[in-house]
N, C-alpha and C positions, 0 to 999 in steps of 0.2 A: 702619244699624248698630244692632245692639242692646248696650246694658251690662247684665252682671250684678254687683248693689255687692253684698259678701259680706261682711258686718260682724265682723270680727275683732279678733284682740290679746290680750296679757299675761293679760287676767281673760275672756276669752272664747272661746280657743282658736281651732282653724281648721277646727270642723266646716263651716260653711256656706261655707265656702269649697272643702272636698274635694266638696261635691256642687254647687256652682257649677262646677269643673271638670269634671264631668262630663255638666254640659248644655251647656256651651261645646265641648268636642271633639265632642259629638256632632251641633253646630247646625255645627260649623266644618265636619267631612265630607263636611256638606249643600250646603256652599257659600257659606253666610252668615257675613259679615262680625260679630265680637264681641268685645267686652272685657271682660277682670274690673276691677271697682275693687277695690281692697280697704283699710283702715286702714294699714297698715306695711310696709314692705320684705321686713321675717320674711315676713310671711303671702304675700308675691309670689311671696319664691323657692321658696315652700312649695310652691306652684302649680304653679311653673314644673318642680320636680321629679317631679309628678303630671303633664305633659301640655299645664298649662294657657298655655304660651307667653307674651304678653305683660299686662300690667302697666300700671295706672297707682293710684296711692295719692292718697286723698282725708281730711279728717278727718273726716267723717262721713255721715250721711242730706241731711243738709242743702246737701251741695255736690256734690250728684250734677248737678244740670244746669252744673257750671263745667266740666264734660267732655263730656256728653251736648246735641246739639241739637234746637232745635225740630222736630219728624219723627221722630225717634230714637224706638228702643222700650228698652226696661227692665224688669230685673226686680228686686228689689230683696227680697234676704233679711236680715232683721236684725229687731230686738226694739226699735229707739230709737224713740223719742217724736222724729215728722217734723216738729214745730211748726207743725201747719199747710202744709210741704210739700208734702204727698201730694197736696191738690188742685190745686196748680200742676202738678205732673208729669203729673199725670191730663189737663190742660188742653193742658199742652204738647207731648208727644210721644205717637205716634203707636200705642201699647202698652204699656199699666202692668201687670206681675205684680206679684202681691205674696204672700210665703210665711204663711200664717196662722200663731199665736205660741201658739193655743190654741183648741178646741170652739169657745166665745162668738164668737171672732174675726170679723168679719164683711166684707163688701165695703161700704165708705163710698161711694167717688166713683165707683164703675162701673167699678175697677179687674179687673183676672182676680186672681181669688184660685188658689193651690197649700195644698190641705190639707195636716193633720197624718199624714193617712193614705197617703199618695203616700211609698213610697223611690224615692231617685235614689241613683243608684251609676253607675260606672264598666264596665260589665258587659266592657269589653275589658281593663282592667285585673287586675279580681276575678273572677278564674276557677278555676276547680279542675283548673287542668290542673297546679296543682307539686303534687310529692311533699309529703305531709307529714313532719313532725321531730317527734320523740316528748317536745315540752315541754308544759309551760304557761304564758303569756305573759300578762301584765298590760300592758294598754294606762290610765293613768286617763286622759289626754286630751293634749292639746296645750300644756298650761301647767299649774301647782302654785302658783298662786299665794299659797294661802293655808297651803302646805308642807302637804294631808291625806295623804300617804304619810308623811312623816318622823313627824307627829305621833301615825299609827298605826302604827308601826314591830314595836312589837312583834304588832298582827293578820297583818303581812304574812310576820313571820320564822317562821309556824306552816306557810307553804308553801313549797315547792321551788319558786318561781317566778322566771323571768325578767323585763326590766322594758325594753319598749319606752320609749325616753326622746320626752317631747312636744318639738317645736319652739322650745318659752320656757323650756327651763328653762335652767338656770345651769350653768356648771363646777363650781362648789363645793358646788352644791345634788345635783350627779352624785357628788362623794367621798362623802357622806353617804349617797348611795339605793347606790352598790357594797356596803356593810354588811348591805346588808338583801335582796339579791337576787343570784342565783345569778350571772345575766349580765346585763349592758346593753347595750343594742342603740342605735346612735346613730338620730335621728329623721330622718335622710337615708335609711336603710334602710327606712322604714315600711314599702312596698309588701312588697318582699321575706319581712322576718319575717316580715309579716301572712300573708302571703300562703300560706307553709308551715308555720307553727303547727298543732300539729293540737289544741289549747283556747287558746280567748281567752278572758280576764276581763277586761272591759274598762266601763269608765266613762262612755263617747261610745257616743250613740247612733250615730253614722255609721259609726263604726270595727263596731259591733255585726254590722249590715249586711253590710258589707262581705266579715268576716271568716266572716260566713255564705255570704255567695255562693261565698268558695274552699272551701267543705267543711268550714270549722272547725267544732269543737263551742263554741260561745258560751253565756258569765253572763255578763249585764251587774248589774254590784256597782252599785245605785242610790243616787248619794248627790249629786247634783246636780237643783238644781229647774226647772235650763232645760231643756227639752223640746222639739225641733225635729221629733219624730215623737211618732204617739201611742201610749200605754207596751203598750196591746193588743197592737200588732204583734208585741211579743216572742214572746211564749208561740203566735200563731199562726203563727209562723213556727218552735217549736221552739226559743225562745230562754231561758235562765233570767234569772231576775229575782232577786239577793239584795237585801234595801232595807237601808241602812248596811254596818256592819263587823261581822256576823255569822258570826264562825269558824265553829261549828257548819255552819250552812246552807250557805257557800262548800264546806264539808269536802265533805257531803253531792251537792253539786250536780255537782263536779271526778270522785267515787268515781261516781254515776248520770251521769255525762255523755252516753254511748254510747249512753243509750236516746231520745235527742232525736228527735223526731218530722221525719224528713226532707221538706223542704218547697221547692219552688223559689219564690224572693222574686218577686212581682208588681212589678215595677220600672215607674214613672211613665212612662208614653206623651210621648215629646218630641216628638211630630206633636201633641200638643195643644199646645205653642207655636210650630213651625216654619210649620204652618198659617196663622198669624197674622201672619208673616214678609213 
């Protein structure tokens, strides 16, 4: 059995979980048996709506082997401090990935490391085969925890944009952001809008990706310091980079959009873990 633990929730949204789904359907087609762990229910069904089937919720890094057995293999993407964990897992089961968090990042226990440079996507998901729709769509992520939309309301009402709603946000946190954007789209929809938008502006790097592989034209508005990919990839893939809430530059980026450098994403070889299967 292999688990993939996808550390998510409220302040951390549910990138590493949309690309943990997508190494699990693609290891499932193979034949091998898998599981997501993930922090909370949201982030299961979240899963479950992308693909990823079933489910089991843990509280953290640290209780990955209270599901996982001795033999078992694991991958194991997140950013927490393992206490000391990691070398029991390394000891115990039969295959340790572990997603690098940064350059420095390095392999401690003889673990397999997955760089910063690797995308994973869903490539049967994220295709360019829908038509697009003549918006612009703001994705910032899977949660607002610290309400940056509301708090820059007046950078966002300078655009005709639409507003992919994340997974954690609120109903009453929703009356407030209808004020400021054209349409809301609910977060059960994600695939879909993404999917036919013909510009993303979006906040996540995985959404970034993604919404390249259907053909969109993508800015990723940088105002987040977690980093689950490295920032290079954008521009060589054709992707813009605004850093904060720079109207000018957005204006700019939306008006030049068209001239983006058409590029097909090198997607992460999943025979570099099935091999190991």
């Amino acid at each position: 059995m292999l688990y993939y633990y996808a550390h998510s929730g409220h302040k951390f949204g549910l990138e590493r979980v949309r690309r943990g789904v997508a190494i699990l359907k693609n290891l499932r087609s193979k034949g091998f048996e898998v599981q997501l762990l993930v922090n909370d229910f949201r982030a299961g069904l979240s899963a479950k709506d992308w693909g990823g089937e079933e489910y089991v919720t843990i509280e953290t890094i640290q209780d990955i082997d209270a599901i996982a057995m001795v033999g078992d293999s694991i991958i194991i993407d997140s950013p927490e401090d393992d206490h000391g964990r990691l070398v029991k897992y390394c000891s115990d089961f039969k295959n340790v990935w572990r997603f690098s968090e940064n350059e420095e990042d390095k392999t401690i226990y003889n673990e397999k490391m997955i760089t910063q440079d690797n995308i994973i996507i869903d490539e049967e998901t994220y295709s360019m085969d829908s038509k697009k729709e003549d918006r612009v769509l703001y994705f910032l992520g899977d949660s607002d925890y610290d309400k940056l939309i509301l708090n820059n309301s007046t950078f966002f009402e300078k655009f005709n944009m639409d507003l992919l709603l994340g997974g954690y946000f609120f109903v009453k946190y929703e009356n407030d952001l209808e004020k400021i954007f054209d349409t809301l789209f609910e977060s059960e929809d994600y695939v879909e809008v993404l999917s036919k938008a013909k510009i993303v502006v979006t906040s996540s790097m995985q959404t970034a990706f993604e919404a390249k592989s259907c053909g969109a034209r993508v800015i990723y508005l940088n105002i987040d310091k977690n980093s689950i990919y490295d920032n290079s990839l954008f521009r060589e893939y054709g992707i813009s980079i605004i850093d904060g809430f720079d109207e000018n530059s957005l204006k700019e980026a939306i008006n030049n959009c068209d001239n983006t450098i058409e590029k097909k994403i090198n997607i992460y070889d999943i025979e570099e873990i099935s091999s190991f299967l």
